[in-house]
C-alpha positions in Angstrom: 139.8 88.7 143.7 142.1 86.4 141.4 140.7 84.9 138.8 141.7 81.7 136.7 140.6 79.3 133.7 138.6 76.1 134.9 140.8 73.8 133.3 141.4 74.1 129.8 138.2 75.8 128.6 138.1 79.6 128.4 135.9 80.2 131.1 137.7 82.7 133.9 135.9 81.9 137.6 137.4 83.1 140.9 140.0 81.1 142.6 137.0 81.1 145.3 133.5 79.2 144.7 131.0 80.1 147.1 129.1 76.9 148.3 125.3 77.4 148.5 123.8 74.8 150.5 124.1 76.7 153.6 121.5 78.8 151.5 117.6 77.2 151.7 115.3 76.4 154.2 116.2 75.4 157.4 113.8 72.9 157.2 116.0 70.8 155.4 118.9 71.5 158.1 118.8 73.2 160.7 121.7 75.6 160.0 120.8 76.4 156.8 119.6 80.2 156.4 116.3 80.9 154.8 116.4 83.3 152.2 116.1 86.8 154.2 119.4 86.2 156.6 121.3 84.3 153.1 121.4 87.7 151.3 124.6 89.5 152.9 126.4 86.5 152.1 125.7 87.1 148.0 125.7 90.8 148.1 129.1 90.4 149.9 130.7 87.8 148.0 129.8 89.6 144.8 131.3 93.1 146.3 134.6 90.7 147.2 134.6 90.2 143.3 133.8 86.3 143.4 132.0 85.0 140.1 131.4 81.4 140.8 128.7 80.0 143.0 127.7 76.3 142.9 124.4 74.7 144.7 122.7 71.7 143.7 118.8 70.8 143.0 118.8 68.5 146.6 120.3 71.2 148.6 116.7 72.4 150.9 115.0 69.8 147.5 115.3 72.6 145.5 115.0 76.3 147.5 118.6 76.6 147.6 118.2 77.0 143.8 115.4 79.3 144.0 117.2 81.5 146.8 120.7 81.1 144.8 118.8 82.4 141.9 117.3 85.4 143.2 120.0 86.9 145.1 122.3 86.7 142.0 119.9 88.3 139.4 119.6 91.1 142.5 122.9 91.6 143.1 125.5 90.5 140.4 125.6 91.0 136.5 124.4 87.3 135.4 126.7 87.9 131.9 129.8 87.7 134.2 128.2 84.7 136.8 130.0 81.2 136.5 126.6 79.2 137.9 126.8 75.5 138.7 124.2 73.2 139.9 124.0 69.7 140.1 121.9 66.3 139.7 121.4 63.1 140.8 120.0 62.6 143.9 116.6 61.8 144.6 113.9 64.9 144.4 111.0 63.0 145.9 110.2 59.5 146.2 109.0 58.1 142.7 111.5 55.6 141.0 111.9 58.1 138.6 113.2 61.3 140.8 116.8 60.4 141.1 119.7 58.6 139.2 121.2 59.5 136.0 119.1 58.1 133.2 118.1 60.3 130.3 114.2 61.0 131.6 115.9 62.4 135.2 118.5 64.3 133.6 116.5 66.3 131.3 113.4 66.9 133.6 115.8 67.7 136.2 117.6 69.9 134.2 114.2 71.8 133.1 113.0 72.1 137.0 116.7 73.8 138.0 116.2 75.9 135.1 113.3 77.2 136.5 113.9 77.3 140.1 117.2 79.1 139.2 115.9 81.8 136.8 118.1 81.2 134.0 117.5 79.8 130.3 121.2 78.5 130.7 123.3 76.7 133.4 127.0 77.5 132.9 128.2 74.2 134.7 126.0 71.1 135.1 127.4 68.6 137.2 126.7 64.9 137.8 126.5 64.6 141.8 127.8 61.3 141.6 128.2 58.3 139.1 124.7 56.0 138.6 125.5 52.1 138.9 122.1 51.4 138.0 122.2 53.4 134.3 124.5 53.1 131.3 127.2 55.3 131.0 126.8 56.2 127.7 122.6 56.9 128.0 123.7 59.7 131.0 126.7 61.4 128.5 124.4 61.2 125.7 121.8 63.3 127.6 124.0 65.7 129.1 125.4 66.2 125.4 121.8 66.7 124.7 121.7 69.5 127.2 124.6 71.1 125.6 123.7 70.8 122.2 120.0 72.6 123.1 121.9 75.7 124.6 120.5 74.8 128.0 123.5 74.1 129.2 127.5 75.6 128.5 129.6 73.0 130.7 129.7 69.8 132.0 131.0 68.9 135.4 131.5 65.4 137.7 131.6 65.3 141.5 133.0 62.5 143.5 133.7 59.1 141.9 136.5 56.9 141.3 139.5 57.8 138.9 138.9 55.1 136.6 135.3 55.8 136.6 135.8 59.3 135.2 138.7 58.1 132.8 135.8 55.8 131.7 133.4 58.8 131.3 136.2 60.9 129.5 136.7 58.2 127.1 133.7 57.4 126.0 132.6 60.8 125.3 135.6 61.1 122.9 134.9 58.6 121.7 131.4 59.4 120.5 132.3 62.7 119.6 130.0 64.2 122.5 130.9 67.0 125.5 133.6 66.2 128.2 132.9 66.6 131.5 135.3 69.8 132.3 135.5 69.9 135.9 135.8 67.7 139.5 134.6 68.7 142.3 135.8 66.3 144.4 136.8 65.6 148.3 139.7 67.1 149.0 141.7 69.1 151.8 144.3 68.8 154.6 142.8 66.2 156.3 141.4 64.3 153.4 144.1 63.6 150.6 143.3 60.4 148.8 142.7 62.3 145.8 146.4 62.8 145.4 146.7 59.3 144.3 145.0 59.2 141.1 142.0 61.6 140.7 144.1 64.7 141.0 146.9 63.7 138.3 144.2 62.6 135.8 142.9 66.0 136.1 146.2 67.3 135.7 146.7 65.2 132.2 143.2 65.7 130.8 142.9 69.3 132.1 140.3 69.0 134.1 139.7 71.8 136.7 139.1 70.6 140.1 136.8 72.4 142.7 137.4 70.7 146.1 134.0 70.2 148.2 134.3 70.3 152.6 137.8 72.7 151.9 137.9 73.1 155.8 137.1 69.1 156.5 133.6 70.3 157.8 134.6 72.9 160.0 137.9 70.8 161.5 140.4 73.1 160.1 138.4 75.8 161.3 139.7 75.9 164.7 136.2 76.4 166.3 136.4 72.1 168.0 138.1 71.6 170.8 138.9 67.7 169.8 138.0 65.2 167.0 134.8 64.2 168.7 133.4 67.8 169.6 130.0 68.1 168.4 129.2 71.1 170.3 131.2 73.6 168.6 128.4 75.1 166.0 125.0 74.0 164.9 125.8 71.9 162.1 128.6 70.4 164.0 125.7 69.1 166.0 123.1 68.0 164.0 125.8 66.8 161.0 126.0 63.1 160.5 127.8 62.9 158.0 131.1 64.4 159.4 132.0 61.8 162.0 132.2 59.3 158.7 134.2 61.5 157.1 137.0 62.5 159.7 137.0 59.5 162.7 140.4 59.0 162.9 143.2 60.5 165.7 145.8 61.7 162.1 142.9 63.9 161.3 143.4 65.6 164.7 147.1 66.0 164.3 146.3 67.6 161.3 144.2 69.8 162.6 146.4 70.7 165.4 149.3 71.2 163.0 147.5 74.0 160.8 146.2 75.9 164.2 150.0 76.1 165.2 150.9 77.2 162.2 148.0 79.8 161.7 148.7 81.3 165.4 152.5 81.6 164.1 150.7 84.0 161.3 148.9 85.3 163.3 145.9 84.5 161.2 142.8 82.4 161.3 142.9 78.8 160.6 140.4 78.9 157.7 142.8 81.4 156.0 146.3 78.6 156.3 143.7 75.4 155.1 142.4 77.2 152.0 145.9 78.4 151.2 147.2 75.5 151.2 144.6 74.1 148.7 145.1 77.3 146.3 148.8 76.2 146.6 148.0 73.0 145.2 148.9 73.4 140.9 145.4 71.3 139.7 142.8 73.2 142.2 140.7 75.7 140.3 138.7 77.1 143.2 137.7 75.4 146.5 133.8 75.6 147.3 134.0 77.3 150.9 130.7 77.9 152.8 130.0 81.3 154.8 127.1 81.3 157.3 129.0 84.3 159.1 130.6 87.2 157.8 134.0 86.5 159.0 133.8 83.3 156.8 133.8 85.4 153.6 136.7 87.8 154.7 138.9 85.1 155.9 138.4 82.9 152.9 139.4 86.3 150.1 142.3 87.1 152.3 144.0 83.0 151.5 143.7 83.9 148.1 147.0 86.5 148.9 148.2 83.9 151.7 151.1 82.6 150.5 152.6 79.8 152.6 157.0 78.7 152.9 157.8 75.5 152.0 158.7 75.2 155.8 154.9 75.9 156.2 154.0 73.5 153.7 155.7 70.8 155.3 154.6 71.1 158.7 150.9 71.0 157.3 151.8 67.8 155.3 153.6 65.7 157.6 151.0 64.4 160.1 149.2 63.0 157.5 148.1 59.5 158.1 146.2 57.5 154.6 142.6 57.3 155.1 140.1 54.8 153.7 138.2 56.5 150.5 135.5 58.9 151.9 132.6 61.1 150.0 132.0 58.7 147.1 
């Protein structure tokens, strides 16, 4: 495994970052793993030599936590784990189990704390921005966080470019931590980012960690067509894909990467990722394994290194898209 700094701090993670919402209760979703058939997949990625798992305290409302948690202080050595979790969605129906404001952030921080084993989070990460709190009341409590050794990092996920210019701003101004990270919606299919998110990262030396790396399972080459829900069980039961990836460019895409994987002679998976590890400002894209070739395919992009005759004939079928996954 390769390893790199997440944007300008000196924290070294893997160029991979294994997703852990497939990791919970399938009660939550129904492809999620429950905790017995979820522990190959750490054992595995660990023996593969990745260092960097993210989950978040919604994923399975908090077992994915609890599971990610476990496996890790059974199977890796937590001095050399990069962990990441994540707030702001809503944990249970009172006003006060969601958002951004100072009371959620720290209680939620406390719970994850908990469910995760830890007495520090390496990178905490707003899920997404809160319209409905201050700015400055959510960086002053994640500075809070830092301060009090409960957390090392801060990280943002999904918003608009001028949003997180905002954020950076303000918390230079007042002398309090910058986030470090994006992990934001980004692959073959989806490249909106390029516009503005990506080159502020670049400038501010940010490290981005692209969520849905294989446009929920499009680049895979499992569907047979845009509108094939039948492939695999969360291709099924997934709502949220079909807002995500509806129109016919994201096919071509598609298409485009299979024809250039079978000329390879590889997996799709393996041509999508490398492509994103080509990109100069990605860090480590979040892939999710729920089978063991998903693992092995996604270390062997790392070492994929695509032509420039490649690269094109990935690129060109791209069509603009309206923004998605804010």
């Amino acid at each position: 495994m390769k390893f790199t700094q997440l944007g300008r701090t000196g924290l070294r993670v893997s160029r991979l970052c294994l997703g852990c919402m497939s990791y919970g209760t399938p009660s939550w979703r129904p492809w999620v793993l429950n905790e017995e058939a979820s522990q190959p997949f750490f054992r595995r990625a660990v023996e593969l030599g990745i260092n960097f798992f993210d989950t978040a305290d919604m994923y399975s409302l908090g077992v994915s936590e609890e599971v990610t948690g476990r496996a890790l202080r059974r199977y890796a050595r937590m001095e050399e784990v990069v962990l990441a979790t994540k707030v702001y969605f809503p944990m249970g129906d009172g006003p006060n189990m969601r958002g951004l404001s100072r009371k959620h952030i720290v209680q939620a921080c406390e719970a994850s704390l908990k469910r995760l084993g830890v007495e520090t989070i390496d990178l905490y990460q707003i899920h997404r921005m809160d319209p409905h709190t201050p700015m400055e009341e959510t960086l002053a409590a994640l500075d809070q966080l830092v301060n009090q050794g409960k957390v090392r990092y801060l990280g943002a996920s999904s918003t608009f470019a001028w949003q997180f210019a905002r954020a950076l701003g303000v918390a230079d101004l007042h002398g309090w931590s910058r986030f470090v990270s994006m992990q934001d919606h980004y692959n073959l299919v989806y490249r909106e980012e390029e516009r503005e998110m990506l080159p502020l990262c670049e400038a501010e030396g940010i490290g981005v960690i692209p969520w849905s790396p294989l446009a929920r399972g499009l680049l895979a080459g499992s569907r047979k067509s845009l509108t094939d829900r039948s492939s695999t069980t969360r291709a099924k039961t997934d709502a949220y894909a079909p807002v995500l990836y509806d129109q016919p460019g994201d096919w071509e895409v598609a298409e485009a990467n299979r024809k250039v994987a079978e000329a390879r002679n590889v997996p799709p998976a393996q041509v999508a990722l490398a492509w994103l590890l080509s990109r100069p400002v990605v860090t480590a894209p979040i892939i999710g394994a729920t089978k063991p070739e998903h693992l092995e395919d996604a270390v062997r992009a790392v070492d994929l290194k695509l032509t420039a005759e490649e690269l094109q004939q990935l690129e060109a079928p791209y069509q603009p898209h309206a923004l998605r996954g804010m």
